[in-house]
C-alpha positions as CSV (number, residue, x, y, z in Angstrom):
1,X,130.7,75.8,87.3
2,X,130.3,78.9,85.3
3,X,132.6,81.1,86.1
4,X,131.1,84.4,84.7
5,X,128.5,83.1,87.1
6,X,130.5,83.6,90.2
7,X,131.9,87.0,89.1
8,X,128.0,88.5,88.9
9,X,127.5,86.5,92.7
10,X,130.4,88.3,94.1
11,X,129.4,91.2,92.3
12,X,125.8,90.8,93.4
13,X,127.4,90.5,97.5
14,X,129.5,93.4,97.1
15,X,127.0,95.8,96.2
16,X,125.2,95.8,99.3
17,X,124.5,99.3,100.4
18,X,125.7,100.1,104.1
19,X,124.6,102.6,106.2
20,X,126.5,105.6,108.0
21,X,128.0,103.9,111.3
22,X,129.1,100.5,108.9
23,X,131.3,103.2,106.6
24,X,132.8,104.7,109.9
25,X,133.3,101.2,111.0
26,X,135.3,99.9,108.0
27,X,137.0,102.7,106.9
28,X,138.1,103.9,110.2
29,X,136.9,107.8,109.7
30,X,134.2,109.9,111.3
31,X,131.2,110.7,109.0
32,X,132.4,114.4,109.3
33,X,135.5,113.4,107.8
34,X,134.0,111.3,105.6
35,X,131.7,113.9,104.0
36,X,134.9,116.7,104.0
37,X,136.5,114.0,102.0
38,X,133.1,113.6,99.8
39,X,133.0,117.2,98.9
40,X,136.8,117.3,98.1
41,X,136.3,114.2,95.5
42,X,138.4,112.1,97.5
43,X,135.6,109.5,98.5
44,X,133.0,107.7,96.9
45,X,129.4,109.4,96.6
46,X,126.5,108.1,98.3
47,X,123.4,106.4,97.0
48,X,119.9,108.0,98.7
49,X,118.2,105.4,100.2
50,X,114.9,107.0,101.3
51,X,114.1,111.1,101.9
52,X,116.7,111.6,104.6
53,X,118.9,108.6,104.4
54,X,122.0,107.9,102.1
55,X,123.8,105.0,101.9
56,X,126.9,103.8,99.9
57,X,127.6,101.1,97.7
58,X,129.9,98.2,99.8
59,X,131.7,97.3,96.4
60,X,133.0,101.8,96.3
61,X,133.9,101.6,99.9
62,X,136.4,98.6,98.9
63,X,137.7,100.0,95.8
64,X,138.1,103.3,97.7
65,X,140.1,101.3,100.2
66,X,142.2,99.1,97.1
67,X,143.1,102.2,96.1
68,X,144.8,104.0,98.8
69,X,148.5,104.1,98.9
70,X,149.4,102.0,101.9
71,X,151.6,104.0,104.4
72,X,150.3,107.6,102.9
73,X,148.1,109.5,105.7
74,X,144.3,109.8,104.4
């Protein structure tokens, strides 16, 4: 097996794009925190999905969360 072939699956897997309530989920925080946190530079942008829907990138949401300090308040 290939392995530059499994690094573009996994890639492929992680970039699925998850909605609002699936961010809250996994990272814990409300979506008003979320979007305080988006303003101050602090968290990964969103992609726009449609005309009134945003969604973000599954692979920014875990190296968002790879790079916090662990023990550090958000």
């Amino acid at each position: 097996m290939n392995p530059a072939v499994n690094v573009s699956e996994r890639v492929v897997r992680s970039d699925r794009l998850l909605n609002k309530w699936a961010v809250e989920e996994r990272t814990s925080l409300d979506i008003t925190t979320i979007y305080r946190k988006m303003k101050a530079g602090t968290f990964p942008q969103p992609v726009r999905v449609g005309r009134r829907r945003v969604a973000w990138r599954e692979s920014d949401i875990a190296a968002w969360q790879a790079a916090l300090e662990v023990g550090t308040r958000l």
